[in-house]
VMD Tcl script that draws the C-alpha trace (Angstrom):
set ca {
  {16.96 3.66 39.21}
  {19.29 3.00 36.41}
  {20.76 6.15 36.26}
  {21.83 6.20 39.88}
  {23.61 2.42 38.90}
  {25.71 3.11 35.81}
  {27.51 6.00 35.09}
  {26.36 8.27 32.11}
  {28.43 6.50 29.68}
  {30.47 3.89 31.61}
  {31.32 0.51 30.08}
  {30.49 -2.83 32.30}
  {32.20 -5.83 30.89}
  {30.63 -8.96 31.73}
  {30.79 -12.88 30.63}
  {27.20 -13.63 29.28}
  {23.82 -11.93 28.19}
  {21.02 -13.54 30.22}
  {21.53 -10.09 32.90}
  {19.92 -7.98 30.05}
  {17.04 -9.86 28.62}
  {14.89 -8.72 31.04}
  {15.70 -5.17 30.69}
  {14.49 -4.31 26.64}
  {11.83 -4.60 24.71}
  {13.45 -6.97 22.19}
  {15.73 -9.77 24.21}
  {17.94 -12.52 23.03}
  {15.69 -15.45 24.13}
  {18.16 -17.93 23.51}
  {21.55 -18.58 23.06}
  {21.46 -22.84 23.06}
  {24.04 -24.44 21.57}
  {26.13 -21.92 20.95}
  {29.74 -23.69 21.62}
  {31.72 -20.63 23.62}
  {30.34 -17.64 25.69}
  {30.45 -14.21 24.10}
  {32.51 -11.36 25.03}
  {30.04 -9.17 26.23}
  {30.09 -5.23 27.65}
  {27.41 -3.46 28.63}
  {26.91 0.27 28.67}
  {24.29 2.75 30.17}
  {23.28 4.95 26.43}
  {20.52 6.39 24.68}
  {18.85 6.71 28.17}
  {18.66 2.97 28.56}
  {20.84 0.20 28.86}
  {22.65 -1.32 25.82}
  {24.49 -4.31 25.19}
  {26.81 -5.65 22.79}
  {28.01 -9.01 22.82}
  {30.75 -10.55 20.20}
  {30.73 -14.54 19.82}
  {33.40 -14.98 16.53}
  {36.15 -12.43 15.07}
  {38.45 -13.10 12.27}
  {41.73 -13.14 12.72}
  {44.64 -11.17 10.93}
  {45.09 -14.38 9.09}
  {41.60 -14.18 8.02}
  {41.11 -17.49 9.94}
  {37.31 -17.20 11.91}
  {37.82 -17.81 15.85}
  {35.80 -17.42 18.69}
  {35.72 -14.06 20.50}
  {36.87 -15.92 23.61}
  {39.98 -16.61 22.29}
  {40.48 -13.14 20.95}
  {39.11 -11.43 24.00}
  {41.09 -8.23 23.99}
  {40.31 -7.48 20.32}
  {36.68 -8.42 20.90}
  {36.86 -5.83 23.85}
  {38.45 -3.24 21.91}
  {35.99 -3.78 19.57}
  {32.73 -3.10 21.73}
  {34.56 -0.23 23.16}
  {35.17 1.38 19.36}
  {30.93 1.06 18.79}
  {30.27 2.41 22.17}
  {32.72 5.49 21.59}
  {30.82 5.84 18.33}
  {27.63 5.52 20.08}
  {28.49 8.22 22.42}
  {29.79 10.62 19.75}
  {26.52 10.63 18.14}
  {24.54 10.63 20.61}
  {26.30 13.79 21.82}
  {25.46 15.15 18.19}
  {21.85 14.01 17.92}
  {20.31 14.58 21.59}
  {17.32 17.04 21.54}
  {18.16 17.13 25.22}
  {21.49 18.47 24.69}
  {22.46 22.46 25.05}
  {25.64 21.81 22.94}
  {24.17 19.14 20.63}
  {23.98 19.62 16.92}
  {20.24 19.40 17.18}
  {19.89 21.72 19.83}
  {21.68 24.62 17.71}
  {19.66 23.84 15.10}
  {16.76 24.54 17.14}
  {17.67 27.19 18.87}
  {19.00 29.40 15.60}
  {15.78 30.41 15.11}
  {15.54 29.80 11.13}
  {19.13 30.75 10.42}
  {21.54 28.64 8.67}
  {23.32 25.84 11.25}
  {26.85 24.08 10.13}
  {26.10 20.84 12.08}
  {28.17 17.25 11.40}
  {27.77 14.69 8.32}
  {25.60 12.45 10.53}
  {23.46 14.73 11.53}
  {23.20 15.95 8.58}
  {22.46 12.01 7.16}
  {19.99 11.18 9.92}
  {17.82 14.82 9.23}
  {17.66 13.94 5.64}
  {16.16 10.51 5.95}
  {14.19 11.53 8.92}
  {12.53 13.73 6.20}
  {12.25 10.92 3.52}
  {10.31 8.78 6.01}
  {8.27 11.68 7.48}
  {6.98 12.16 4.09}
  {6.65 8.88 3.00}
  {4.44 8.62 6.03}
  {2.68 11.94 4.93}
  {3.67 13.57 8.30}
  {2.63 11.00 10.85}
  {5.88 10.81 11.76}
  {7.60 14.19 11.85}
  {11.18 15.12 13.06}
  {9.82 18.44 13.67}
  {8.29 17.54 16.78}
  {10.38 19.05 19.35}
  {8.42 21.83 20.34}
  {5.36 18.92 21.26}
  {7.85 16.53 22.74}
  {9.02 19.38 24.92}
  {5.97 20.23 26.53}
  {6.05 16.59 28.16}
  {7.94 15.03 30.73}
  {7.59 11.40 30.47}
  {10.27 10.90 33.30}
  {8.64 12.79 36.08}
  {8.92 10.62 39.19}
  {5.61 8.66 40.16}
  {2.76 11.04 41.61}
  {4.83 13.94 40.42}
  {3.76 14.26 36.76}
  {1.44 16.77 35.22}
  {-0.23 17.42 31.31}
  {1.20 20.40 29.26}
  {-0.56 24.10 29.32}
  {-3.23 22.90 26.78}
  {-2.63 26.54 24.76}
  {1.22 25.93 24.63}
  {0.93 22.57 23.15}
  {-1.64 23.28 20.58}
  {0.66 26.69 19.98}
  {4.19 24.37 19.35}
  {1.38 21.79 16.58}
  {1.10 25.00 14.76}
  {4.90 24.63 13.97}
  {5.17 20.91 13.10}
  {6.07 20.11 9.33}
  {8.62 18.85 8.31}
  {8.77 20.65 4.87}
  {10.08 23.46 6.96}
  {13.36 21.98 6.88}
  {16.41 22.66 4.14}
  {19.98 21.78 4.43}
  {22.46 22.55 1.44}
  {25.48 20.56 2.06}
  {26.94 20.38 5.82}
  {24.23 23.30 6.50}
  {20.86 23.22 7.92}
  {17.95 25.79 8.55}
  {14.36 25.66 9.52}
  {12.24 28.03 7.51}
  {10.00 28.29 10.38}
  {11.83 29.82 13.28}
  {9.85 28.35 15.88}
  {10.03 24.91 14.82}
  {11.69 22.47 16.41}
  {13.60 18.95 15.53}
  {13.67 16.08 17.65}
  {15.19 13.11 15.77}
  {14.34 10.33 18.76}
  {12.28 8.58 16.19}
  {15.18 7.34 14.01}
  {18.45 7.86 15.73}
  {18.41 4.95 17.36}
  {18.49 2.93 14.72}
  {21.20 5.24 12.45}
  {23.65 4.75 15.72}
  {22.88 0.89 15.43}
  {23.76 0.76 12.30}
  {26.63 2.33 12.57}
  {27.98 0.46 15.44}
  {27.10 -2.53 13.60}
  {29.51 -1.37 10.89}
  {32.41 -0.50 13.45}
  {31.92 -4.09 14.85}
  {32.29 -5.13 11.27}
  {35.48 -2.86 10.07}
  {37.26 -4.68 13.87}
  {36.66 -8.25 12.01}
  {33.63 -8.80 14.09}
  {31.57 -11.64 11.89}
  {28.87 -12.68 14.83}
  {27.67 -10.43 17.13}
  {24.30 -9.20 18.70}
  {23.67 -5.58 19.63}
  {20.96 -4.70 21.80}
  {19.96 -1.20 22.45}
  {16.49 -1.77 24.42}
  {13.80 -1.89 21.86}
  {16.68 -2.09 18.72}
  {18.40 -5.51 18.44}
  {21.04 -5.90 15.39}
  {22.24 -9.46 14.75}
  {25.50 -9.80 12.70}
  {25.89 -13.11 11.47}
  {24.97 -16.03 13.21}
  {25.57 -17.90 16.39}
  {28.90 -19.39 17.11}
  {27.26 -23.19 15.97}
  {26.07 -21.55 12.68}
  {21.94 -21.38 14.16}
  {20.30 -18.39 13.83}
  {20.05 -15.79 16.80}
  {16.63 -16.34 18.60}
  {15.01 -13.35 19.75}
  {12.22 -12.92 22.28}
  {9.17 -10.06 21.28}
  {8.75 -8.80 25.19}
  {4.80 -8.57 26.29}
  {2.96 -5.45 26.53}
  {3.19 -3.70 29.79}
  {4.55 -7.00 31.06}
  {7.31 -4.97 32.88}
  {9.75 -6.59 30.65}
  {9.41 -9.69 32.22}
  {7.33 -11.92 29.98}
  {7.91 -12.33 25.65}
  {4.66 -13.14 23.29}
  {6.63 -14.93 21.30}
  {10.11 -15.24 19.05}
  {11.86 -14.42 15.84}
  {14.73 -15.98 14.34}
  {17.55 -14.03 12.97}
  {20.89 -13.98 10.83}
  {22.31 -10.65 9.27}
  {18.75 -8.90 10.91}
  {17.90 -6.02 12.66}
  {14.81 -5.69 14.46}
  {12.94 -2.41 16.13}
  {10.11 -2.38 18.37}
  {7.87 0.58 19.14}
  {5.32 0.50 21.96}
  {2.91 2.60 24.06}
  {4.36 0.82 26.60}
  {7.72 2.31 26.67}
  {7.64 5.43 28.81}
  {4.16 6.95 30.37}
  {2.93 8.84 32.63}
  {-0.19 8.83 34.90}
  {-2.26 12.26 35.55}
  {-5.76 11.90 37.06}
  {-6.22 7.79 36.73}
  {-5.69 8.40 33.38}
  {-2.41 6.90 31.55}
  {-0.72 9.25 28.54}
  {2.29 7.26 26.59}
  {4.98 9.33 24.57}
  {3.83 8.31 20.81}
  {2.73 11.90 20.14}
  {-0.05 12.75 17.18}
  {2.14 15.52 15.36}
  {-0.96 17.22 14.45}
  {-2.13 17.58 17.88}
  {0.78 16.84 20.71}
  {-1.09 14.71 22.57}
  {-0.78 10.46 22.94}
  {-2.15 9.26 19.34}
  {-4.94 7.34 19.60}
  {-4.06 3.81 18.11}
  {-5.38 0.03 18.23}
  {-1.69 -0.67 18.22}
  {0.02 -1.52 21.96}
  {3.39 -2.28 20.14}
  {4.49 -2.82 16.49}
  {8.19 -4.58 15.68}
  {10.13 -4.76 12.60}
  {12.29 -6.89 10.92}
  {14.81 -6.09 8.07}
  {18.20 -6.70 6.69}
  {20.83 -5.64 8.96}
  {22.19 -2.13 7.99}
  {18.57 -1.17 7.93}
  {17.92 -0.31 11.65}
  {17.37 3.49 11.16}
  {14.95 2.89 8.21}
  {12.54 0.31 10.64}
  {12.82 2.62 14.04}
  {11.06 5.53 11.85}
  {8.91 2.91 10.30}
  {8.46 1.51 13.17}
  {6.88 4.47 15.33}
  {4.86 5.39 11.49}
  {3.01 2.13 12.15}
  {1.93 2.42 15.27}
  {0.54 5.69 14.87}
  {-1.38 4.50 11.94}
  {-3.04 1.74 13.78}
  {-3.24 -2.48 12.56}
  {-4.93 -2.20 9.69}
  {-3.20 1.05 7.86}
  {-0.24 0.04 9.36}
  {0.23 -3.48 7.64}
  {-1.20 -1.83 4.61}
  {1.86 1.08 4.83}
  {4.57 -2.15 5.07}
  {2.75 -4.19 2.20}
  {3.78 -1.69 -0.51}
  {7.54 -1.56 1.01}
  {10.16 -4.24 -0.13}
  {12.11 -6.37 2.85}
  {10.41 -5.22 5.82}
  {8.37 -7.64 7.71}
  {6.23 -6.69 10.85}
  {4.44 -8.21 14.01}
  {1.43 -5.85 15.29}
  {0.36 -6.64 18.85}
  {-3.38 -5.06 19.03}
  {-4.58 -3.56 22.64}
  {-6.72 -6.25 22.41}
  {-4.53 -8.91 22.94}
  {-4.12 -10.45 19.13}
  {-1.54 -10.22 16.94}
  {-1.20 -10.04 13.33}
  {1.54 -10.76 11.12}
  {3.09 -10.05 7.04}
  {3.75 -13.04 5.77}
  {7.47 -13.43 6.00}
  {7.92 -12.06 9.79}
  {8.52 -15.62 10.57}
  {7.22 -15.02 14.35}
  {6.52 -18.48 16.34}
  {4.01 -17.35 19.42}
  {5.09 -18.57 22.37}
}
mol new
graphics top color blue
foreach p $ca { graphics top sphere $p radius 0.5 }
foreach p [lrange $ca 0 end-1] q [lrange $ca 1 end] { graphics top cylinder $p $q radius 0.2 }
display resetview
């Protein structure tokens, strides 16, 4: 439905953000007291749609104003991040024939001169898929593959059982090396998909664009990743809204405040399919390639803004991992809180996620 009303990367302006909160899995639940209305564009990215809204710039006096009095440089602004989203996107898409990622894949274990960001976002991919000892894996492309998770209603089918447990058999991430601006995977039929963790590299990267424009408060939103930069225009924290489990995006559990944050959430929730009565949900077991069995419905993470690729791999890590190893995994990391919504309903919380239920 949303692909037939935005273009593939067009650019909606608009005056508020209350039009998107019921579209992502992480929503701005509030915006009281804030004393002017944002500038605000939304485009359709990332296969979803993403939002960025700008509420104070400073000026080239230095002097702080609201965005609404600076509305064309708060515009060209948003459009810079969105540009940059779109450039890596364009670099990082599994989906992509031209993509850096794709010629990676499809060199067949010779050497690939690919992009600094890519280049960036394989290299922590691999830090967090072995500080996760391979739950999460970049290398998962030849699983993720075998799935369509978009087939229309009635019209989706399970992967050739022999093919999937065929592309397992090439999942480790150890089989990648990169030496400067080159990369290679030792096994020739292995395959990346970095969907785990790009997300949250191009947030944080359009979080510094935003930044380098003079933008001091700001929210970007990119369904399921929410960056807040700064505060609200009266100095209050951003409020944001944890979105119910297969709610249909129309109901939040409960909210976090924010300043300087970034927040990820990962959920079985997000894109499924039904075969047979049965319901399969894309959080793949890399061992395996099919749906990993977890206690988890959803799992969201807060950190320090500039950290939104680190907590979308960390994010997905939990998950698979379940409540209990999960919360354990985030103890023994520093300034990463986390909110784990169990199939069963309850929730459970670190210490310092500061999550009020609703």
């Amino acid at each position: 439905m949303l692909r037939k009303m935005y273009n593939r990367h067009a650019i909606i302006r608009r005056a508020g953000i209350a039009a998107l909160a019921a579209a992502v899995s992480l929503c701005l639940a509030a915006c009281g007291g804030a004393s002017a209305e944002p500038v605000s564009q939304d485009g359709y990215y990332l296969d979803t749609i993403c939002s960025v809204s700008v509420y104070r710039m400073k000026d080239d006096d230095g002097s702080v104003k609201t965005a609404s009095g600076m509305e064309d440089e708060a515009n060209a602004a948003i459009e810079a991040s969105f540009e940059v989203c779109k450039e890596l996107e364009d670099l990082l898409s599994r989906t992509r024939g031209d993509s850096d990622v794709s010629r990676i894949n499809e060199a067949k274990g010779e050497w690939t001169v690919v992009s600094d960001p890519t280049v960036e976002v394989i290299e922590k991919g691999v830090e967090y898929s072995k500080l996760s000892g391979g739950d999460f894996d970049i290398t998962v492309g030849g699983l993720t593959e075998q799935w369509d998770f978009h087939a229309a209603e009635g019209k989706a089918k399970l992967p050739d059982e022999e093919a999937l447990a065929e592309a397992a058999e090439h999942v480790d991430y150890r089989n990648i090396e990169t030496d400067g601006n080159k990369v290679r995977l030792t096994d020739p039929e292995s395959k990346l998909d970095l969907g785990g963790i790009a997300k949250g590299y191009i947030g944080d990267k359009m979080t510094e664009v935003l930044e380098q424009k003079g933008v001091v408060s700001a929210t970007i939103n990119l369904g399921g990743n929410v960056i807040c930069i700064g505060s609200k225009a009266d100095g209050e924290d951003f409020v944001i809204g944890v979105e119910a489990p297969f709610s249909d995006r129309t109901e939040i559990i409960g909210k976090i405040k924010a300043k300087d944050k970034t927040l990820v959430t990962s959920g079985v929730y997000e894109r499924k399919i039904e075969v047979g009565g049965k319901t399969y949900h894309h959080i793949l077991d890399a061992k395996t390639g099919w749906p990993v069995k977890t206690d988890l419905d959803a799992v969201t993470l807060i950190a320090d803004k500039g950290r939104s690729a680190d907590i979308d791999a960390l994010s997905t890590t939990c998950l698979i991992k379940g409540a209990k190893e999960g919360k354990k995994f985030i103890g023994g990391l520093d300034g990463i809180e986390a909110v784990f919504v169990l199939s069963d309903g309850s929730i459970t919380t670190t210490d310092g996620a500061g999550f009020e239920k609703d």
